[in-house]
C-alpha positions as CSV (number, residue, x, y, z in Angstrom):
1,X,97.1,131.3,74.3
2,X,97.4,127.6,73.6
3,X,100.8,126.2,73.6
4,X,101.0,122.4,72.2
5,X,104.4,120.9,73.2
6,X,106.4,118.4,73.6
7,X,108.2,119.2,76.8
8,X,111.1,117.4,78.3
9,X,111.0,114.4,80.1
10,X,113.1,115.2,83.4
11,X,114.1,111.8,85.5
12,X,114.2,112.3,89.3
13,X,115.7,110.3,91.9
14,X,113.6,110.1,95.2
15,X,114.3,109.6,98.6
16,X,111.0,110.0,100.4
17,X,111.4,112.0,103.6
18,X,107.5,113.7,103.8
19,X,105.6,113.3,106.5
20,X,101.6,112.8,106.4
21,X,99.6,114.8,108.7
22,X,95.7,113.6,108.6
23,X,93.7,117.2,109.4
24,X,90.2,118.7,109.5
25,X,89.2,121.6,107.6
26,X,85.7,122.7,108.2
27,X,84.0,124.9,105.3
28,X,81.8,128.1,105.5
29,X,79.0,125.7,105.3
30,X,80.1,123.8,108.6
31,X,81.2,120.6,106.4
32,X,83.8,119.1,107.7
33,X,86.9,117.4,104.8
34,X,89.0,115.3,106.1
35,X,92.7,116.4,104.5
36,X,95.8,114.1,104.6
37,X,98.9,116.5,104.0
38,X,102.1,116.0,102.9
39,X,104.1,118.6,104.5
40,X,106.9,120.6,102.7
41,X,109.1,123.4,103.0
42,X,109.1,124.9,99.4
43,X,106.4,127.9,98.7
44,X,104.0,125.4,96.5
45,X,101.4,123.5,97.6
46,X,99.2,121.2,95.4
47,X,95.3,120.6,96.4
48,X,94.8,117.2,94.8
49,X,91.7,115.7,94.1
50,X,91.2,111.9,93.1
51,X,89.0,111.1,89.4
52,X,85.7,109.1,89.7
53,X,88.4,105.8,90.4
54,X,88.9,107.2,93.8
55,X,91.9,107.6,95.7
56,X,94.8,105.2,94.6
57,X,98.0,104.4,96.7
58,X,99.7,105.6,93.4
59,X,98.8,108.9,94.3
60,X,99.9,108.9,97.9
61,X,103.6,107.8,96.5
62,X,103.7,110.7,94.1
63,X,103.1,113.0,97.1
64,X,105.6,111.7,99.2
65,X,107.9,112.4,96.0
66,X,106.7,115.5,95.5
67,X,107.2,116.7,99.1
68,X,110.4,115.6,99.5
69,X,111.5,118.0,96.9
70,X,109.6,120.6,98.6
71,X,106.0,120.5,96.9
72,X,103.5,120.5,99.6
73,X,100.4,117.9,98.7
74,X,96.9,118.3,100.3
75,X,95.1,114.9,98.9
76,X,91.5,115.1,99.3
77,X,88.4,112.6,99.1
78,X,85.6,114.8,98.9
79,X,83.4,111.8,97.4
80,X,83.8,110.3,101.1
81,X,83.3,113.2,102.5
82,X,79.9,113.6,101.1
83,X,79.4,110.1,101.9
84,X,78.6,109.4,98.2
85,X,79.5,106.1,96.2
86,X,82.5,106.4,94.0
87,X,81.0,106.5,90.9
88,X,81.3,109.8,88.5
89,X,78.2,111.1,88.8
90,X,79.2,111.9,92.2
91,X,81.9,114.1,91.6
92,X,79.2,116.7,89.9
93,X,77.4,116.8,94.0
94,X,80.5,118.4,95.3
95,X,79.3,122.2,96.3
96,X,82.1,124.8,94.5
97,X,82.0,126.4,97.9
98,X,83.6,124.0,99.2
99,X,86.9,123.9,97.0
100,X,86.3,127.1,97.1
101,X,87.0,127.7,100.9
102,X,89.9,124.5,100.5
103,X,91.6,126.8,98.2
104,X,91.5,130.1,100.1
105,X,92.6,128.0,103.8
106,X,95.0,126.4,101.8
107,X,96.3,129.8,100.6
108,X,95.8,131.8,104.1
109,X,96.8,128.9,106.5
110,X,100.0,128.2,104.2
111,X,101.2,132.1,102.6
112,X,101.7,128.9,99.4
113,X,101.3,129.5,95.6
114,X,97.9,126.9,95.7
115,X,97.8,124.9,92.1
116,X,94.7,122.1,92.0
117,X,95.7,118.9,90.5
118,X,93.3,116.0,89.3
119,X,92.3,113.6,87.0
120,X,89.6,112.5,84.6
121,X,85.6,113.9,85.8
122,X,87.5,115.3,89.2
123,X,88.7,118.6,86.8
124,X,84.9,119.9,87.0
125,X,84.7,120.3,90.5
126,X,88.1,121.9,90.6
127,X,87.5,124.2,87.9
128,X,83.9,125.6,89.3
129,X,85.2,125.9,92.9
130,X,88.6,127.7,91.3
131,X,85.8,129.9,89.2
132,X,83.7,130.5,92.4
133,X,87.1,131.7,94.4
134,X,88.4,134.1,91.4
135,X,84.8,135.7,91.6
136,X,84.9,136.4,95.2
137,X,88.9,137.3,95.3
138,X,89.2,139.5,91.7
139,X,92.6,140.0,90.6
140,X,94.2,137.9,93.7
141,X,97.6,135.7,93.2
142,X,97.1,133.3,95.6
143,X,96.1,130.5,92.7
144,X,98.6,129.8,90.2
145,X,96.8,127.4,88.3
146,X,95.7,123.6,87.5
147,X,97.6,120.5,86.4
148,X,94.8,118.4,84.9
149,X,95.4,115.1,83.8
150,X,93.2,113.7,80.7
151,X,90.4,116.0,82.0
152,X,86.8,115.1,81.5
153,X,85.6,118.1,80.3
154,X,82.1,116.8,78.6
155,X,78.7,116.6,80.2
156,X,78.3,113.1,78.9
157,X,79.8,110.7,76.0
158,X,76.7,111.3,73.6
159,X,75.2,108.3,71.8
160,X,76.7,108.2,67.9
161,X,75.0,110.7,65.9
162,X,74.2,113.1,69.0
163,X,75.9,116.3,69.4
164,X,78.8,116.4,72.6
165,X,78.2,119.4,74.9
166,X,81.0,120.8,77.1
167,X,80.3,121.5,80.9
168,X,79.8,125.4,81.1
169,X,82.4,126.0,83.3
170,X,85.1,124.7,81.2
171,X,84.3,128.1,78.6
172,X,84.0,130.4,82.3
173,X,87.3,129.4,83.7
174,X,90.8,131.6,82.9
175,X,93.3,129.9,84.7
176,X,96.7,129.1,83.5
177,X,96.3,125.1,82.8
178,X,98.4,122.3,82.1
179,X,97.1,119.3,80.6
180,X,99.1,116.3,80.9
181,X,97.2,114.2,77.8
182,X,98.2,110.6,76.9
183,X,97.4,110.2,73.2
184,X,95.8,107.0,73.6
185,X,92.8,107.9,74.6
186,X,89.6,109.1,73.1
187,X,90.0,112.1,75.1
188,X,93.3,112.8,72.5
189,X,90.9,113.4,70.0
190,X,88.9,116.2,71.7
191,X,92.2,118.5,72.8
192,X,91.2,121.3,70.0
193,X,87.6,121.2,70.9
194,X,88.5,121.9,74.8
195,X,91.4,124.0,74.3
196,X,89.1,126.3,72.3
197,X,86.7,126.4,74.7
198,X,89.5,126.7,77.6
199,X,90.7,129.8,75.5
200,X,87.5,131.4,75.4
201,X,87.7,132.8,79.1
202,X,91.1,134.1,78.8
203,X,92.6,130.3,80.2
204,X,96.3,129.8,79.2
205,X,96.3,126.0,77.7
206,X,100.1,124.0,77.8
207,X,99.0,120.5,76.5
208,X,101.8,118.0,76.9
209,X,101.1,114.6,75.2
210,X,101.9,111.1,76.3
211,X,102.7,109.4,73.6
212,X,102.8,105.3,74.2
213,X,100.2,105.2,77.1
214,X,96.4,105.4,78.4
215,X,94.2,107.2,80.4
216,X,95.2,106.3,84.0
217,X,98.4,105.6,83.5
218,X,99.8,106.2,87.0
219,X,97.2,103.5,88.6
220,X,96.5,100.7,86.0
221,X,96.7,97.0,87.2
222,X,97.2,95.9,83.5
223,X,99.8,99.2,83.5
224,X,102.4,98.7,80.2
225,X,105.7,98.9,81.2
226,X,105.8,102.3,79.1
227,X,103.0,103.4,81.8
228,X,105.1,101.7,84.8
229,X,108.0,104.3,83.6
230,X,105.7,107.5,82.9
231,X,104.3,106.7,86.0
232,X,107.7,106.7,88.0
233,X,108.1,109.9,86.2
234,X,104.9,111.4,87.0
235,X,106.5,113.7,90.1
236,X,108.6,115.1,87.7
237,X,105.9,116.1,85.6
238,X,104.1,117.5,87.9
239,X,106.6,119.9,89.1
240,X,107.3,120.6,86.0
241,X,104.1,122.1,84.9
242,X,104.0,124.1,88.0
243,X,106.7,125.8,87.1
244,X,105.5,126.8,83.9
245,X,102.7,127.5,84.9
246,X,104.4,130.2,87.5
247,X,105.3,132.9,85.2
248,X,101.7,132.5,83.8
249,X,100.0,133.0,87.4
250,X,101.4,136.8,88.3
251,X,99.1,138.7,86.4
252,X,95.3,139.1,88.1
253,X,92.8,137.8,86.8
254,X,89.1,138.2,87.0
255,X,87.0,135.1,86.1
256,X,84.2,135.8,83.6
257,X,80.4,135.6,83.9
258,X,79.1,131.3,83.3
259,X,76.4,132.1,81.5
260,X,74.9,128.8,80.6
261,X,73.5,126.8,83.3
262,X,75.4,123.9,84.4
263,X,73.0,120.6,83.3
264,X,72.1,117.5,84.9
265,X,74.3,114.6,84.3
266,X,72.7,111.6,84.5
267,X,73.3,109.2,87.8
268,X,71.6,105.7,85.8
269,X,74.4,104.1,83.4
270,X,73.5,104.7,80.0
271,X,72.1,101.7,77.5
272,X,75.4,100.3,75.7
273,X,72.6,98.7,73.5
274,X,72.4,98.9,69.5
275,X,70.1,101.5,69.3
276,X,68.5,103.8,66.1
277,X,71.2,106.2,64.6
278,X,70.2,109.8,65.6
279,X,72.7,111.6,63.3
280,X,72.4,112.2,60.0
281,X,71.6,109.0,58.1
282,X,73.6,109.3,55.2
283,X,77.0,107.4,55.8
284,X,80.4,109.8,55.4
285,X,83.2,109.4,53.2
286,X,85.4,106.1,54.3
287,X,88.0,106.1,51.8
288,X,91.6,104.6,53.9
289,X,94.7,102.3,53.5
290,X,94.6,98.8,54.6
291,X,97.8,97.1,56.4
292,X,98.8,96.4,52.4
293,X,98.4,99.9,51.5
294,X,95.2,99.2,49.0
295,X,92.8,101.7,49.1
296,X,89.3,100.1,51.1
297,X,86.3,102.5,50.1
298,X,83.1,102.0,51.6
299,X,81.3,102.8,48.5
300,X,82.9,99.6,47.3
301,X,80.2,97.3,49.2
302,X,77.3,99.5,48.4
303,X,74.2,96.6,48.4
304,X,75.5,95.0,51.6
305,X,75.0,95.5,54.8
306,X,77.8,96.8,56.4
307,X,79.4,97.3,60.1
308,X,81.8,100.3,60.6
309,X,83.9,99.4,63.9
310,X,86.3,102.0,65.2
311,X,88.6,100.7,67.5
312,X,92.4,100.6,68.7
313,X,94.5,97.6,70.2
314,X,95.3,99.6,73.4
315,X,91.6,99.7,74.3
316,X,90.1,96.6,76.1
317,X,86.3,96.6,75.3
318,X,87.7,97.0,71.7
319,X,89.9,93.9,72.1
320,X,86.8,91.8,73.8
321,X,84.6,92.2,70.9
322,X,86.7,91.5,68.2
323,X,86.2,87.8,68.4
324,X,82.9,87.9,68.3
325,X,83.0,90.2,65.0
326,X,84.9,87.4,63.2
327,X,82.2,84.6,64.1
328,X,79.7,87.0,63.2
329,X,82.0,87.2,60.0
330,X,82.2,83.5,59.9
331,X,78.2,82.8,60.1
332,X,77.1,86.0,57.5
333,X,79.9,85.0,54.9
334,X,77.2,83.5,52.3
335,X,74.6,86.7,52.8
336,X,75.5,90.6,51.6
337,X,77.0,91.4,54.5
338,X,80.4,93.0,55.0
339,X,82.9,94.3,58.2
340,X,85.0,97.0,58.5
341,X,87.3,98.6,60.8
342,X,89.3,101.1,61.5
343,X,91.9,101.7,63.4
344,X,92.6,104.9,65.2
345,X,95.8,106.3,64.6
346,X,98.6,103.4,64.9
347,X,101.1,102.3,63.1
348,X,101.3,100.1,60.7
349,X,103.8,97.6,62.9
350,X,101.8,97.5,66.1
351,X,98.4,96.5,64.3
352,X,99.8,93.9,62.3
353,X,101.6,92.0,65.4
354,X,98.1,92.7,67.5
355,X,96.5,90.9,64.4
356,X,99.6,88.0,64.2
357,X,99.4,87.4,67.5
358,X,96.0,88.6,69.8
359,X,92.9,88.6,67.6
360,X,93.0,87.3,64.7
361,X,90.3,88.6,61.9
362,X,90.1,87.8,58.0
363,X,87.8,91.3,57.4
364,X,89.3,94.3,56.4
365,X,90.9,96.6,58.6
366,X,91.9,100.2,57.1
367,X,94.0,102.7,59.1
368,X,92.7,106.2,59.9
369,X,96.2,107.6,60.5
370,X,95.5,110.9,61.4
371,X,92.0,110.5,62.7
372,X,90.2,112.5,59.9
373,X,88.0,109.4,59.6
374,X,86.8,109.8,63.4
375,X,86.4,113.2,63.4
376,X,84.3,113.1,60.2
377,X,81.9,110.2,61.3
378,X,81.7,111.6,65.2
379,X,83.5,108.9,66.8
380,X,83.6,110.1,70.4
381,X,84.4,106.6,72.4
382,X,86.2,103.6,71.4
383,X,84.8,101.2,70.5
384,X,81.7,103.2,68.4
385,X,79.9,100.7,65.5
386,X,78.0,101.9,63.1
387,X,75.0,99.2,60.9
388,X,75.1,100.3,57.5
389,X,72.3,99.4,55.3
390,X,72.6,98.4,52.0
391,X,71.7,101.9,50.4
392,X,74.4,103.4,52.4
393,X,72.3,105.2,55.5
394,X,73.4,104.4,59.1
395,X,70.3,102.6,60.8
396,X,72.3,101.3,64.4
397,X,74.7,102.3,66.2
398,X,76.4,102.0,69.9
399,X,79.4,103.2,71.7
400,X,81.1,100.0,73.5
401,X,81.8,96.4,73.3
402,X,78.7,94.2,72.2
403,X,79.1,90.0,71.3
404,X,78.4,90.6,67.7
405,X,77.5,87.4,67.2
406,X,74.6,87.1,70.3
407,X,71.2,86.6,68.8
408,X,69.5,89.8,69.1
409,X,72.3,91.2,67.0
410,X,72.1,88.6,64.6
411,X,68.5,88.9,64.0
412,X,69.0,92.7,63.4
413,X,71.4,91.8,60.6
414,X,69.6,89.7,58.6
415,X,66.7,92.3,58.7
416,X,68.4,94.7,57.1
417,X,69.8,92.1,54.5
418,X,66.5,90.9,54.1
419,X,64.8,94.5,53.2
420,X,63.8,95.4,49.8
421,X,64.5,98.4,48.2
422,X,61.2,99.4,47.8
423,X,61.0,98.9,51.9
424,X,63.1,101.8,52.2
425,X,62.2,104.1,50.2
């Protein structure tokens, strides 16, 4: 069951009594996890693991909140533990037996309802150690559940034109789950995708959206003052969910069989380069609105070469390379050459006063109000570019901020405008 909803907003004041206890649980494997605890009295206790950002002192004030309304906190660093760098990749070397056994001390030393909480790339762990304990403990109540916030459920942001592929696990697991998903982000974009696949092993999906803020929210040091508050609020939220989430977590549940194999994610970063499209070469429909409300179609500057930019005024690799797209504008403006983006999904207001007042740009920008544009041309990350050539077949594309107007790109350009039909064909 997948509940989409708008829950509300509940305001607590805090007065921070908890108390932090540093401890040492040692796994079946002898491994030993270094656990700072937030001791409560209440009967919940929340196993918190940090994203691929590592631990932020954000998080140790929202556990001091939550246990001094009587959620107990256990915040762990397994990266550290493992004596790995803190870099994603490294969240996929943490065993499942070892959340595994933090889960079933946290539920035998404590008699607690255990939810796991993270962020980002730190669900996957959680999920295949709270898969690994629901094999091994069928029908047991001990775990209620996990508040996830703007989970990375993917293997890997796929180049424009590949296909995305979801870690196995996230189609295995059947917990009751709580997404807390702010809605900008490109992670917004996937939630029927993952709930889908949440759904398929039995998982009970509540998706509350954050309208107004981005993907780490609660630990930003350019945080909006609309993230400052939702971050203040964050305890709140939390507690929240959990108890949501509690009438959800009383009836047993046996995990079901993973039955793809989980896959190697890669450890090298990938080449942000413009590379050769690997999709389908053939443009898609681009038919929006502009900020005047004139219809833009892309078949409208069929014989130029074109760039397709997605992007969105909240994201800050977007932002960087917009002035280099205007100079590129600026030095292509006497060849058959045209820009083009499109925004993702704000309103008219906020993109015109970005325009008026951070980046200005004299090429068109349409507005893909409801992401149907995105969704039709694969947009996974923001920003994605697409090089159109003049017969209307995507040759280049990347994912992420490029200077549009450095050499190499140039020279790619005026290639394409230089080709003849016949070259083509």
């Amino acid at each position: 069951m997948s509940l989409l909803r708008c829950l509300p907003l509940l305001l607590l004041s805090f007065t921070i009594h908890a108390e932090q206890r540093p401890h040492v649980v040692t796994t079946q494997a002898g491994d030993e996890i270094n656990i700072v605890e937030h001791a409560a009295n209440g009967a919940v206790l929340f196993l918190w693991l940090p994203s691929e950002a590592g631990p932020h002192v954000s998080e140790t004030r929202t556990a001091d909140r939550l246990a001094s309304h009587g959620i107990e906190v256990w915040r762990l660093n397994l990266v550290e533990d493992y004596f790995l760098p803190t870099v994603a990749s490294s969240l996929e070397q943490i065993p499942a037996s070892t959340v595994r056994d933090l889960i079933q001390q946290a539920i035998t030393k404590t008699g607690k309802r255990v939810y796991l909480v993270s962020t980002g790339r730190g669900a996957i762990p959680m999920l295949r150690g709270a898969h690994l304990w629901q094999q091994q403990h069928p029908g047991a109540l001990g775990l209620a559940g996990a508040i996830l916030m703007s989970p990375k459920f993917y293997v890997e942001t796929p180049d424009p034109g590949e296909a995305a592929a979801l870690m196995p696990v996230v189609s295995a697991t059947n917990l009751p789950l709580f997404i807390l998903q702010p809605e900008q982000s490109p992670w917004f974009w996937k939630l029927n995708d993952t709930t889908t696949a949440l759904e398929h092993g039995g998982s009970d999906v509540f998706i509350r959206r954050l309208p107004g803020v981005r993907d780490r929210f609660n630990f930003r040091p350019d945080a909006s003052e609309a993230e400052h508050k939702l971050s203040t609020a964050l305890p709140a939220l939390l507690m929240q969910a959990a108890k949501l989430l509690a009438d959800y977590s009383r009836t047993p549940r046996t995990a079901v069989a993973q039955t793809t194999a989980t896959p190697r994610v890669r450890t090298e970063k990938k080449d942000h380069r413009l590379q050769t499209y690997k999709g389908k070469p053939q443009a898609p429909e681009l038919r929006l609105p502009n900020l005047n409300t004139v219809i833009i179609d892309l078949k409208d500057v069929r014989g130029r070469v074109v760039l397709v930019n997605f992007w969105a005024s909240w994201c800050p690799p977007c932002v960087h390379e917009m002035p280099s797209m205007q100079r590129l504008q600026d030095l292509m403006q006497q060849q058959d050459f045209a820009i083009l983006g499109v925004n993702m999904a704000e309103d008219k207001q906020t993109i015109q006063e970005f325009l008026d007042t951070k980046v200005k740009v004299n090429f068109p920008v349409v507005m893909d109000s409801k992401g149907l544009a995105l969704k039709r041309w694969g947009v996974f990350a923001f920003p994605t570019s697409y090089l159109i050539d003049k017969q209307g077949r995507i040759r280049y594309a990347l994912f992420g901020s490029v200077e549009w107007d450095a050499p190499e790109m140039v020279s790619t350009i005026t290639s394409m405008i230089n080709e003849s039909s016949a070259d083509n064909k």
